[in-house]
C-alpha positions as YAML, in Angstrom:
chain: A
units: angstrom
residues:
- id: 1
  name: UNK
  ca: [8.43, -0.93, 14.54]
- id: 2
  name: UNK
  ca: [11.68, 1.40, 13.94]
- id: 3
  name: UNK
  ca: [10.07, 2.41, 10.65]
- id: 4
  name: UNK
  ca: [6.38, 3.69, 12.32]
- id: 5
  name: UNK
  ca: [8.14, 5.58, 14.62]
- id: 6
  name: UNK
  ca: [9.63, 7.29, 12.19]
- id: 7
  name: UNK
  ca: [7.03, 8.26, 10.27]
- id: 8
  name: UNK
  ca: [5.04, 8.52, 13.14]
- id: 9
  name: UNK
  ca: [7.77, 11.46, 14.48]
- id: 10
  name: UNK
  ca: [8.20, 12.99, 11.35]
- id: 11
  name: UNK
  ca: [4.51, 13.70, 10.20]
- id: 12
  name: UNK
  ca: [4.12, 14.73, 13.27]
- id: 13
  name: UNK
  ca: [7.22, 17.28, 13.40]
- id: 14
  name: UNK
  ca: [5.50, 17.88, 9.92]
- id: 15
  name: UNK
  ca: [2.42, 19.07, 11.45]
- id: 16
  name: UNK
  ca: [3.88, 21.18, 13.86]
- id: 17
  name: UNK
  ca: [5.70, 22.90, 11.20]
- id: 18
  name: UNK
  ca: [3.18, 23.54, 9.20]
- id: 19
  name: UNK
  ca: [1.45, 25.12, 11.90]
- id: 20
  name: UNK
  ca: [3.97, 27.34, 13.27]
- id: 21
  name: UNK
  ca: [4.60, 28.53, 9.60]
- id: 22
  name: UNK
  ca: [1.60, 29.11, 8.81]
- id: 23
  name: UNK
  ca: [0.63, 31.60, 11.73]
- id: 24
  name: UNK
  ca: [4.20, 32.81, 11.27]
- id: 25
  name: UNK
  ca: [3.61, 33.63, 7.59]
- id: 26
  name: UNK
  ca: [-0.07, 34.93, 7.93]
- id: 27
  name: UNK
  ca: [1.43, 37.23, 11.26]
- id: 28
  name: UNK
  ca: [4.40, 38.87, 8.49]
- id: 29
  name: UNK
  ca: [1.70, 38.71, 5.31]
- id: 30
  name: UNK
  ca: [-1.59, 39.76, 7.04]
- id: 31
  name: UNK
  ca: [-0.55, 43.60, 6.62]
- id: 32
  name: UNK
  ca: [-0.51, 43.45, 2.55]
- id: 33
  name: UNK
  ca: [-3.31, 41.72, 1.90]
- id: 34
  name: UNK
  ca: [-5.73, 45.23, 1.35]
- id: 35
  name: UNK
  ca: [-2.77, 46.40, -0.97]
- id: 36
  name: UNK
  ca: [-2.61, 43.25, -2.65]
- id: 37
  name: UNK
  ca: [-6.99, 43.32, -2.60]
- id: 38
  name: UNK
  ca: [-7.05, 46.78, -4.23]
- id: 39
  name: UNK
  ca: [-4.23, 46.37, -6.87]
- id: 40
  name: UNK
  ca: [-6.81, 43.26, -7.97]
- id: 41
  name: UNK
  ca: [-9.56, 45.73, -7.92]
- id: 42
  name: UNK
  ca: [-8.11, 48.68, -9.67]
- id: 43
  name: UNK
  ca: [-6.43, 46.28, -12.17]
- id: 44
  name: UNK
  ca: [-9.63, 43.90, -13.05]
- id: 45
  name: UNK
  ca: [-13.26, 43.12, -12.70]
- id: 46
  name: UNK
  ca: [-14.38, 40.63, -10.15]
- id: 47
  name: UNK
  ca: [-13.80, 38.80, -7.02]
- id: 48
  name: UNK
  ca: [-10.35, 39.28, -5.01]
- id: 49
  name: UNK
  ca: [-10.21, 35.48, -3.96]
- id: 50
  name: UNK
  ca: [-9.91, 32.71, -5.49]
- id: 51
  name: UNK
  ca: [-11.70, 29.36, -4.50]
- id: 52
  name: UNK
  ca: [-11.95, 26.22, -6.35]
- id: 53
  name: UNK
  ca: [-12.21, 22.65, -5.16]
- id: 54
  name: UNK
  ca: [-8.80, 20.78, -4.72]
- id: 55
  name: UNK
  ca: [-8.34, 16.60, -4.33]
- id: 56
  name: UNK
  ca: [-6.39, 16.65, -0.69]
- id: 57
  name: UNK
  ca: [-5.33, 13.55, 1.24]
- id: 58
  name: UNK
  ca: [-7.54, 10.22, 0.89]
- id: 59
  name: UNK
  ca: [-9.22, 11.82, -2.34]
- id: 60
  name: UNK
  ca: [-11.07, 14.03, 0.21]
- id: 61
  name: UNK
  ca: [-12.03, 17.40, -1.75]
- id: 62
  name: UNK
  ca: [-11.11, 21.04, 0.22]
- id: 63
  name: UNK
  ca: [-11.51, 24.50, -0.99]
- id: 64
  name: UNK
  ca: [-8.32, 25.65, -1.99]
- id: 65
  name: UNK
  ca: [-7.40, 29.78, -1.50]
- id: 66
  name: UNK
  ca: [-5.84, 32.02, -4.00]
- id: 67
  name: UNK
  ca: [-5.57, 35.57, -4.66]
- id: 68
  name: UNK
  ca: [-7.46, 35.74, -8.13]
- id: 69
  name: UNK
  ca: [-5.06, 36.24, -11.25]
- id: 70
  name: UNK
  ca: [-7.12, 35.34, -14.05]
- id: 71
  name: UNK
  ca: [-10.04, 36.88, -15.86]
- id: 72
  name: UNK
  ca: [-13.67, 35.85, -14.30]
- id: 73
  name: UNK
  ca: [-14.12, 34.16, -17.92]
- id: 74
  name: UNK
  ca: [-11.34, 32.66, -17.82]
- id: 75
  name: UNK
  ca: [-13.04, 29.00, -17.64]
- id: 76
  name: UNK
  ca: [-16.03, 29.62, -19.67]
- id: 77
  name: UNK
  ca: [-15.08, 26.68, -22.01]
- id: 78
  name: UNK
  ca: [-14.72, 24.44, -18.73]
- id: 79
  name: UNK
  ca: [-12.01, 23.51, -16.82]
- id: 80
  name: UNK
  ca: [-8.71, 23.70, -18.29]
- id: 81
  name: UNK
  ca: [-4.95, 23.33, -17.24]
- id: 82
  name: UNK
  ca: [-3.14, 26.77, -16.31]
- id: 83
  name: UNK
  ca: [-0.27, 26.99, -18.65]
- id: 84
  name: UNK
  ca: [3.05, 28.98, -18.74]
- id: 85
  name: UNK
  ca: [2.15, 32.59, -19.98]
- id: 86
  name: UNK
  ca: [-1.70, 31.71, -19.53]
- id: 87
  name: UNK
  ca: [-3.46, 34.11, -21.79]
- id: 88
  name: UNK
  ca: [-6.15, 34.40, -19.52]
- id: 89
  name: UNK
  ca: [-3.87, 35.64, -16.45]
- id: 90
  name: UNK
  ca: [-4.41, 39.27, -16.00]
- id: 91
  name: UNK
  ca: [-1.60, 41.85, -16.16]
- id: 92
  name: UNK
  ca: [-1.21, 42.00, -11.89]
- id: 93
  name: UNK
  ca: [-1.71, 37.79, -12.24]
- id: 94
  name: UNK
  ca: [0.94, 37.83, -13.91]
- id: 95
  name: UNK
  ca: [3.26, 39.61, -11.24]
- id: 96
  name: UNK
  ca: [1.17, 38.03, -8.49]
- id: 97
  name: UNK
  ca: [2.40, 34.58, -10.01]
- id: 98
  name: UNK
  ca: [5.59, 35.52, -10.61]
- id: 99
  name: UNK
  ca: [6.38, 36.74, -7.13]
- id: 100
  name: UNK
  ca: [3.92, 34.00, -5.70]
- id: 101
  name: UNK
  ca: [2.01, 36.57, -3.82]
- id: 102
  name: UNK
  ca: [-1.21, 34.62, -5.05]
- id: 103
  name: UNK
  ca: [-0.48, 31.80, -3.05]
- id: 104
  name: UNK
  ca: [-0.57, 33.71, 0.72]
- id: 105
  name: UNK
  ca: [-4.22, 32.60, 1.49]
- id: 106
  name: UNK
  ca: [-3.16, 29.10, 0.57]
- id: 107
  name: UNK
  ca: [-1.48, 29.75, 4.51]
- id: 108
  name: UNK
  ca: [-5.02, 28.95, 5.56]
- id: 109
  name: UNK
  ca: [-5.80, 25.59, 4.00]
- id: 110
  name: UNK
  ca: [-2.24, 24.73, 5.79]
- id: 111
  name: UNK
  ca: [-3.75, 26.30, 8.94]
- id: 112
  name: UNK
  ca: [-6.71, 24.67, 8.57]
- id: 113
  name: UNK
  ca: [-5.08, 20.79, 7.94]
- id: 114
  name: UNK
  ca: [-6.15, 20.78, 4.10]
- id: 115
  name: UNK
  ca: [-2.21, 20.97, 3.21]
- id: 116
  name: UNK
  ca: [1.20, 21.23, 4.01]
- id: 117
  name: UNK
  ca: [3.83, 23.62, 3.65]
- id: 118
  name: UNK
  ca: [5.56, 20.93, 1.14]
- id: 119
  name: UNK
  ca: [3.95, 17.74, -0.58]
- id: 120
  name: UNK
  ca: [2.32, 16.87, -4.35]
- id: 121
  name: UNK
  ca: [0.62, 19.99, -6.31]
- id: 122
  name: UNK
  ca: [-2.72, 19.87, -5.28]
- id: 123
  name: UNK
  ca: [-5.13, 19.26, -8.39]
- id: 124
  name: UNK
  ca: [-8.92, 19.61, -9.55]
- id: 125
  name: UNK
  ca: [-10.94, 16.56, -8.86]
- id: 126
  name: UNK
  ca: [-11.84, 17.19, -12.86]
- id: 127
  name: UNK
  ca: [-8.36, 15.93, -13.87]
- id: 128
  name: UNK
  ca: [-7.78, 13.65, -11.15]
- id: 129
  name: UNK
  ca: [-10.58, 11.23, -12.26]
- id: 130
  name: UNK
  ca: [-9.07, 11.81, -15.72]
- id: 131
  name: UNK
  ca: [-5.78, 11.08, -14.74]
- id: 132
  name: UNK
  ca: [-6.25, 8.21, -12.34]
- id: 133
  name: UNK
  ca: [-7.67, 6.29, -15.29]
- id: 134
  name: UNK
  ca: [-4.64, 6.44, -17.54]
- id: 135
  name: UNK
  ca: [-1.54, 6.91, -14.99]
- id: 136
  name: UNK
  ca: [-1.23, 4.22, -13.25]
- id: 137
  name: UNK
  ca: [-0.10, 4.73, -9.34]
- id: 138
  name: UNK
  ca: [-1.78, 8.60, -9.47]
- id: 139
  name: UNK
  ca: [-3.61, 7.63, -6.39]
- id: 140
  name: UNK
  ca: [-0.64, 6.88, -4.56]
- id: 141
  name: UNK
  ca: [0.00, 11.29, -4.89]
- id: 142
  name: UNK
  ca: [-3.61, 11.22, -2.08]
- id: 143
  name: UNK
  ca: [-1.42, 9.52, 0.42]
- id: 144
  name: UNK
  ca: [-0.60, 12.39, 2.01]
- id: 145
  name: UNK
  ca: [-1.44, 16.29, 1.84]
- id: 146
  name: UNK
  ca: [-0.67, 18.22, -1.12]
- id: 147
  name: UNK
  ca: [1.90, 21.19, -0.51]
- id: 148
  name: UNK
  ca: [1.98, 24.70, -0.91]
- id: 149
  name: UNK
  ca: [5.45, 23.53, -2.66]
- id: 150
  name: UNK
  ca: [6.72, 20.39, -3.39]
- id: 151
  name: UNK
  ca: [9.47, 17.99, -4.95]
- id: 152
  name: UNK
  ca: [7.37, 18.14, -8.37]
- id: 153
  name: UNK
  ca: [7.01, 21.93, -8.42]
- id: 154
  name: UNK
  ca: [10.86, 22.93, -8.01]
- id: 155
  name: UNK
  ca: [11.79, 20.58, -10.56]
- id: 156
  name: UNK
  ca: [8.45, 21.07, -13.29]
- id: 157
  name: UNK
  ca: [6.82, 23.79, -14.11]
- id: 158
  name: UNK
  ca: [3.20, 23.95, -15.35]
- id: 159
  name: UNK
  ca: [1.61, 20.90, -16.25]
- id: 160
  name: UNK
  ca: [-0.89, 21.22, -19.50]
- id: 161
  name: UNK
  ca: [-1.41, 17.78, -20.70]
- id: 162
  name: UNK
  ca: [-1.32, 14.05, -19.45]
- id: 163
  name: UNK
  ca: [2.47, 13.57, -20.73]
- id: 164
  name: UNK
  ca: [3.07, 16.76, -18.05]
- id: 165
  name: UNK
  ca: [1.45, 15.03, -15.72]
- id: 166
  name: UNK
  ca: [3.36, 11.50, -15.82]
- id: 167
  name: UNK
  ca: [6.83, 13.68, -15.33]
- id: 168
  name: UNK
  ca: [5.29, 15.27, -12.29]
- id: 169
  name: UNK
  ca: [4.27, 11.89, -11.03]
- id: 170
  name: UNK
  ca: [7.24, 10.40, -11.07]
- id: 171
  name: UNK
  ca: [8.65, 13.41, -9.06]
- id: 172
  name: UNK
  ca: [6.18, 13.18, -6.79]
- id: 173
  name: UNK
  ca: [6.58, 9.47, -6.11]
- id: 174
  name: UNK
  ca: [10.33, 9.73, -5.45]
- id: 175
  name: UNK
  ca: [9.13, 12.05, -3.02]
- id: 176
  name: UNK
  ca: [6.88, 9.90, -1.48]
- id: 177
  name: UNK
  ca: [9.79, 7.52, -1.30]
- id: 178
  name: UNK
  ca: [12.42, 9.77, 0.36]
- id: 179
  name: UNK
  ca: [10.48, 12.20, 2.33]
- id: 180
  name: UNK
  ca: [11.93, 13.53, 5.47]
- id: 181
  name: UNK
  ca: [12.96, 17.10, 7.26]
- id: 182
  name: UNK
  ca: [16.22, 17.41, 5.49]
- id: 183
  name: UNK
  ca: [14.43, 16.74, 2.13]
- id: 184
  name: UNK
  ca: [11.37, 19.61, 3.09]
- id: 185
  name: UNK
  ca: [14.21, 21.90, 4.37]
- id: 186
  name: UNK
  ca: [15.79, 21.65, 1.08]
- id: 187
  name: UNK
  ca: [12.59, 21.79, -1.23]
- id: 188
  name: UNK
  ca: [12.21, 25.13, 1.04]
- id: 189
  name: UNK
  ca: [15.05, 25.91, 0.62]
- id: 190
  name: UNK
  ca: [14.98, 26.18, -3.07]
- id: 191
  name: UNK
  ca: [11.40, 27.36, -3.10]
- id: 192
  name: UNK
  ca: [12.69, 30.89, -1.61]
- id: 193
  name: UNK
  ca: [15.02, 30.79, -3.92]
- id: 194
  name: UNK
  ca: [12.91, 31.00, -6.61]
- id: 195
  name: UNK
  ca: [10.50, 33.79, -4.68]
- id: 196
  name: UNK
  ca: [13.39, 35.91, -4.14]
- id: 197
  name: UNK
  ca: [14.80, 35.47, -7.71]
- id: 198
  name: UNK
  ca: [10.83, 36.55, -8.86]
- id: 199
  name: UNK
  ca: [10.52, 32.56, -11.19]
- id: 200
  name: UNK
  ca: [7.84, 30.16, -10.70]
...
């Protein structure tokens, strides 16, 4: 009983959170959005946004929100894994990434319920059916809502094959394992870190 109303307190602290930051962050974000909009204009062809389907909790599928940093051809071949120094990211995707200043609309899935501030890297359903096939306990990552940051993402960078993928599981599962406040505060924590040091 001790151990549900733990969890039951601390996803729903969670949720709070998540709310309160993410009307916090859109409130102190909000105003650079146009800048951010026209530098994607002036700098490339196509769309400002980003939206592509994303496996959330339970397996259930969400459009997830970006700022667009790639080329509009940039899949033409089919879906494929973004890589470090992408060759398709454009030259403002690449400072976009960088700085992280692609992920801001990602403040409305969390406002919205299809994420939290931190949890497992949200993937394409196109490599999640992949993956669940050959790694076993992927499905376990669906437990709860991927994160705008997570234990996986501080620790991994980008993931471009199924090897990748395993080392992010495992970070993810010890995650799932240990989460509580003190562990999001930290992953935070070190997640501004990295914004204000300009690394992804």
């Amino acid at each position: 009983r001790a151990d549900v109303q733990n969890h039951w307190s601390y996803d729903a602290t969670k949720w709070l959170l998540d709310i309160t930051a993410s009307l916090v962050g859109l409130a102190l974000t909000l105003p650079i959005w146009p800048l951010i909009a026209l530098a994607i204009k002036l700098d490339s062809r196509g769309p400002v946004f980003y939206r592509q389907a994303r496996v959330g909790r339970h397996g259930r599928i969400f459009t997830m929100y970006k700022f667009r940093t790639m080329r509009t051809d940039a899949e033409k071949r089919g879906a494929q894994w973004a890589a470090e120094n992408d060759p398709r990211v454009t030259r403002l995707g690449r400072f976009l990434r960088n700085s992280r200043l692609d992920e801001l609309p990602q403040l409305i899935n969390i406002l919205r319920g299809d994420m939290s501030l931190v949890g497992p890297r949200r993937e394409r359903p196109e490599f999640v059916r992949n993956l669940e096939q050959v790694l076993p306990h992927y499905r376990l990552r669906h437990v709860i809502k991927p994160g705008l940051t997570g234990w996986a993402q501080i620790h991994y960078g980008y993931g471009a094959s199924v090897a990748d993928a395993y080392r992010k599981l495992c970070f993810d599962l010890y995650y799932l394992k240990h989460r509580s406040l003190e562990l999001d505060a930290a992953i935070l924590v070190r997640t501004i870190g990295t914004f204000l040091l300009g690394a992804r």
